[in-house]
Structure formats: C-alpha cells, structure tokens
C-alpha positions, 0 to 999 in steps of 0.5 A: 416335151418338145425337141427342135433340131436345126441344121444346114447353117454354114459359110457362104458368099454373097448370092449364094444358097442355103437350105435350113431343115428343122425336125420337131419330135415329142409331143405334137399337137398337129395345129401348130405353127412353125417358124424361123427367126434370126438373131445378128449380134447386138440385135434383137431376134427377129421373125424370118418366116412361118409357116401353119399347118396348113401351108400359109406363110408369113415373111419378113419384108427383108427375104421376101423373093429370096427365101422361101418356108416349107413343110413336111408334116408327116415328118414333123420338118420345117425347111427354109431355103435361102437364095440370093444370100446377102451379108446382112443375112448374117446370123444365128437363125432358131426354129419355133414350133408354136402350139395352143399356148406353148412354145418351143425353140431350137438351138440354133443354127449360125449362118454367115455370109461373106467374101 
C-alpha cells in the first residue's frame, strides 16, 4: 500500500508564496508519476502540475510562470512552489502518485488566498 502526506498549505495575500511538499511511503514502484491537483468549492478537481521520474512536467495553462513542480526521488517527495499567489488559487490541493495501473491520493491540503 500507498501513504501520501501533504503539507505546507495555509493563508496568505495575494502575490505572496507557498511551497507544498508531498512525502510518498509504502510500496513504490520507481516509474511513476506524481502530481498536484486542486479543488475550489462546487468545482471539480483539476490537474495543477505533475511531474515523472524522470524530471518532465506538465502544467496547467492557469499557473504556468507561477508555480513550479519538483522532486526528490531519493526521498520519494514531490514539491510545488507557488508564486504570485492569486485568490482564484483558492483550494484544497491533493497530491497523486500514479504507478502502472494504480493510483493513490493524499489527504489534502487547503490553501487560501486572500486580503
């Protein structure tokens, strides 16, 4: 089994930034793909960024030059750092790992952004 856990959400201004970490445990296949998604309220849940093994990413039209994904795999850790901070940003953001067939999500994180 699979164990995501998120951190590093909160509250902050607009412009302002915020780095979310991701720490996998379990079994690990090492080809796999991890990712962000977010989640307004009353909205669906919405790719934010991944990231393969291998260093390629993907971003959504809506952060890109603003946010940016990273990894470590030794540590089986998925990072996104979040710049220029927008209140449409506003969300519960959830990490997913993907490996072969299976995948598995985090708990979530909320991350608020407001004057």
């Amino acid at each position: 089994q699979v164990q995501l856990v998120e951190s590093g959400g909160g509250l902050v201004q607009p412009g302002e930034s915020l780095r979310l970490s991701c720490a996998a445990s379990g079994s690990i296949f090492s080809i796999n793909i991890m990712g962000w998604y977010r989640q307004a309220p009353g909205k669906q849940r919405d790719l934010v960024a991944h990231i393969t093994n291998g260093g390629t990413t993907n971003y959504a039209d809506s952060v890109k030059g603003r946010f940016t994904i990273s990894r470590d795999n030794a540590k089986n850790t998925v990072y996104l750092q979040m710049n220029s901070l927008k209140p449409e940003d506003t969300a519960v953001y959830y990490c997913k790992l993907t490996s072969g067939f299976k995948a598995y999500w985090g708990q979530g994180t909320q991350v608020t952004v407001s004057s």
